[in-house]
C-alpha positions as CSV (number, residue, x, y, z in Angstrom):
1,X,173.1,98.9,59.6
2,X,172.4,96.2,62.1
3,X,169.3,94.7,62.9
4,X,169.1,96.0,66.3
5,X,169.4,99.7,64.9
6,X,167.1,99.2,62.2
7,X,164.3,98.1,64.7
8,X,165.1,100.9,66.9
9,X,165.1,103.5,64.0
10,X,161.3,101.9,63.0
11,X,160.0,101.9,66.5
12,X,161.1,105.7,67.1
13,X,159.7,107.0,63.8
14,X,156.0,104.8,64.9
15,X,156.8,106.6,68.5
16,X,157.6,110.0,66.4
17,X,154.6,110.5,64.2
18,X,152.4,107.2,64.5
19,X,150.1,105.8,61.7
20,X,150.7,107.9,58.2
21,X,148.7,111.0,58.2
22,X,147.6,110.6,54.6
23,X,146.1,108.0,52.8
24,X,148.2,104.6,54.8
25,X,149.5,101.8,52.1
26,X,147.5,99.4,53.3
27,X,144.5,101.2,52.3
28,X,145.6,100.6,49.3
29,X,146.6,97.5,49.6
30,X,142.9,96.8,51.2
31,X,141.9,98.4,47.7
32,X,143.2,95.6,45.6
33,X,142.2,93.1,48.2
34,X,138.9,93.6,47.4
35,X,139.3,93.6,43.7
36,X,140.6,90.4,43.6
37,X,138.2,89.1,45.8
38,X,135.3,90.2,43.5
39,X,137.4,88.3,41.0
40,X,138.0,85.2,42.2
41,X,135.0,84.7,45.0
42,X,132.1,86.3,43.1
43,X,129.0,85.8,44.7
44,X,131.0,83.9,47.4
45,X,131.5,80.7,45.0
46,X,135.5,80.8,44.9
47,X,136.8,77.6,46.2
48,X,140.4,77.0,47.9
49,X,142.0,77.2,45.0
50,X,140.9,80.5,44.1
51,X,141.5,81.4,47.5
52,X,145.2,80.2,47.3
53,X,145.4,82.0,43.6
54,X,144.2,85.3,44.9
55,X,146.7,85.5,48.1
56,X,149.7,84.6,45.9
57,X,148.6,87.4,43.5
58,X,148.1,89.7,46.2
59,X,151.3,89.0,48.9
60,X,154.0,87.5,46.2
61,X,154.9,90.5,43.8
62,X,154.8,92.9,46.8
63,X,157.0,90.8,49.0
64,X,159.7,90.5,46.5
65,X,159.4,94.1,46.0
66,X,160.4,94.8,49.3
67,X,163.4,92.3,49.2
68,X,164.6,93.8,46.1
69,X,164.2,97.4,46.9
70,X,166.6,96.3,50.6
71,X,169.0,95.1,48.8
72,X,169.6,97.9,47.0
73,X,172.8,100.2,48.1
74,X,173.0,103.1,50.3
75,X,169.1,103.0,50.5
76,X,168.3,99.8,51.4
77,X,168.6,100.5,55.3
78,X,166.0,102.9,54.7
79,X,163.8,100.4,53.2
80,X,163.6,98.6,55.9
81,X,162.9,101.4,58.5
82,X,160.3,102.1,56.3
83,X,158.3,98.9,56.2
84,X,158.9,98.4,59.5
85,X,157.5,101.7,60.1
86,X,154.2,101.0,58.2
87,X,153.3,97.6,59.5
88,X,153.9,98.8,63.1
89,X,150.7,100.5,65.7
90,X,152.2,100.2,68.8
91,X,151.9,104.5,69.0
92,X,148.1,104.2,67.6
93,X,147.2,101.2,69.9
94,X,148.3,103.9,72.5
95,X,146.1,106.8,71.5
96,X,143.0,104.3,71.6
97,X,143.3,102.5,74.7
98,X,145.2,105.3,76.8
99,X,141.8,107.0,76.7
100,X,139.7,104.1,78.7
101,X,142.2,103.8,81.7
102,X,142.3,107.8,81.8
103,X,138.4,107.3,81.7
104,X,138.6,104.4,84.5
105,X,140.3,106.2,86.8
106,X,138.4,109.7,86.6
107,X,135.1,107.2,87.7
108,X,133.9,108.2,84.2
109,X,132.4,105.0,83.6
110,X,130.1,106.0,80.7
111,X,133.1,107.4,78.7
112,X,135.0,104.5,79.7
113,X,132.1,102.4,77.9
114,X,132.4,104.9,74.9
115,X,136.2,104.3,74.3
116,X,136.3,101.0,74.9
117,X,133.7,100.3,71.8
118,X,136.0,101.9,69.5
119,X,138.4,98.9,70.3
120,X,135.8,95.6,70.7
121,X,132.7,95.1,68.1
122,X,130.8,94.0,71.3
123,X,128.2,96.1,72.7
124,X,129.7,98.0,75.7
125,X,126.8,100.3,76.7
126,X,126.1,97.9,79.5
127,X,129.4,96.9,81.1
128,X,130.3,97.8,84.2
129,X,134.1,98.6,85.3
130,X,135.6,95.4,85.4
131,X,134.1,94.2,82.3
132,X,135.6,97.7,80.2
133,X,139.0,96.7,81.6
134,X,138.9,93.0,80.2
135,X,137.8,94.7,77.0
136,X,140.8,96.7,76.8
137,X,143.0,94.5,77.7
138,X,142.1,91.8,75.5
139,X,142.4,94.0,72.8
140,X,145.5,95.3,73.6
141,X,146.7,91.9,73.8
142,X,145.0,91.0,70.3
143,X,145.7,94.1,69.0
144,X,149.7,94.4,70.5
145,X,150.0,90.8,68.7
146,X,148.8,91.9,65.7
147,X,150.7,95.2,65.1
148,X,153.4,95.2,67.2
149,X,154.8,91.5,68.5
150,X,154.6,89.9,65.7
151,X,155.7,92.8,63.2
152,X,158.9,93.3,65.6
153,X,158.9,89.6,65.0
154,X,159.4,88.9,61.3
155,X,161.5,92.3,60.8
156,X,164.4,90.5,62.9
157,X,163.6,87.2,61.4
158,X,163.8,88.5,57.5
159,X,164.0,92.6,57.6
160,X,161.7,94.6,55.0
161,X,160.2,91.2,53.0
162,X,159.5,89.8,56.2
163,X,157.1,92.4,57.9
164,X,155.8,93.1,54.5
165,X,155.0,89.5,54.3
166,X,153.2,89.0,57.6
167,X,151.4,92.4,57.5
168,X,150.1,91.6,54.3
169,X,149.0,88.2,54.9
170,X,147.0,89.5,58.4
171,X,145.1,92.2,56.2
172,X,143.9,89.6,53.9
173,X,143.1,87.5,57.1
174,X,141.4,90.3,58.5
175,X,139.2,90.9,55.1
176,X,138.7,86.8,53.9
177,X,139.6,84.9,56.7
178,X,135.8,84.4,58.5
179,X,134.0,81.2,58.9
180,X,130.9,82.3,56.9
181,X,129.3,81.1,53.8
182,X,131.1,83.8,51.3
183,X,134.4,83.2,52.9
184,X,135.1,79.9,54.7
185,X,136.6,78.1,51.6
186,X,137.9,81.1,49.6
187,X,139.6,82.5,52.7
188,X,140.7,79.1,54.0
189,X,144.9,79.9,52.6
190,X,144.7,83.2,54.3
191,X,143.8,82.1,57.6
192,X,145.9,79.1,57.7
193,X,148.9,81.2,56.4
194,X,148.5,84.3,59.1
195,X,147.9,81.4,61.6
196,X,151.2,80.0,61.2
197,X,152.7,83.5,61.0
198,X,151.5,84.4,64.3
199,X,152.2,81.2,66.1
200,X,155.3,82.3,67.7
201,X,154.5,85.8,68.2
202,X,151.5,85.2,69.9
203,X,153.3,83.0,72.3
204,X,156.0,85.4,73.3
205,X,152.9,87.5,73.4
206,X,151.5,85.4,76.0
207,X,155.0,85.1,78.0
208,X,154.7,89.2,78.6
């Protein structure tokens, strides 16, 4: 199949029935994550190195999975409607954000304020209209980058090992990448490497 029909077959099934009901793989993948982070950053002492170590551990063998399992005949295609399928949100970023426009244009400002704060970590008790709409659309924008832009992305670029490379590296970016004590040198590798994976995504992110 081509790539243009692969990325429309991934794009209806996340339009079709959104974010797996049941337990989603990265989950799972957040599961070992953590495991090796307790292994190689104990007590928040691991050092680049270790950082490097645990994302190879982590990304590598799971990447190549992918590749192999799309080459594969007759099944391969549906490999990589698959992974494209699990590293997508554009149908979930829908369900959350939807509900604070609906909200903004009802005047329901206080329900506005309580959808909007399951999108930001900020405090959103006190903001008034204007301020809930930046919310949301900042996220969105984040958010669209993250799980839809740049997914989209690296399927055309490199099919099934591609997404599952980049949607990998943004979980552990999302769990090591901070600029704290515990995680500024261990998660130094996965920041730098989703970084570089969202550089051009986030542009053509920015051109929209």
């Amino acid at each position: 199949m081509s790539v243009a029909l692969l990325t429309v077959a991934g794009v209806a099934l996340d339009a079709l029935l959104g974010e797996p009901r049941r337990r989603h793989p990265l989950v799972g993948f957040g599961n070992l994550a953590a495991r090796l982070e307790q292994r190689f950053n104990a007590g928040g002492r691991g050092w680049r190195s270790h950082g490097v170590t645990a994302w190879f551990l982590a990304v590598v063998p799971l990447t190549l999975l992918a590749l192999i399992l799309s080459w594969l005949p007759v099944i391969g295609w549906l490999v990589d409607v698959l992974a494209l399928y699990c590293t997508l949100g554009l149908r979930s970023l829908g369900e959350h954000v939807l509900p604070v426009a609906q909200a903004l244009r009802q005047g329901d400002l206080e329900e506005a304020r309580r959808r909007v704060g399951y999108l930001v970590s900020r405090e959103t008790r006190e903001l008034d209209e204007p301020a809930v709409a930046r919310a949301a659309t900042e996220s969105v924008l984040e958010n669209g980058s993250d799980a839809v832009f740049a997914a989209l992305f690296w399927f055309v670029v490199a099919g099934a090992p591609g997404v599952v490379l980049y949607r990998l590296s943004n979980t552990l970016d999302a769990m090591w990448g901070y600029r704290n004590e515990r995680s500024e040198r261990f998660g130094w590798c996965a920041a730098r490497i989703a970084d570089g994976l969202h550089y051009i995504p986030a542009r053509l992110v920015a051109l929209t």
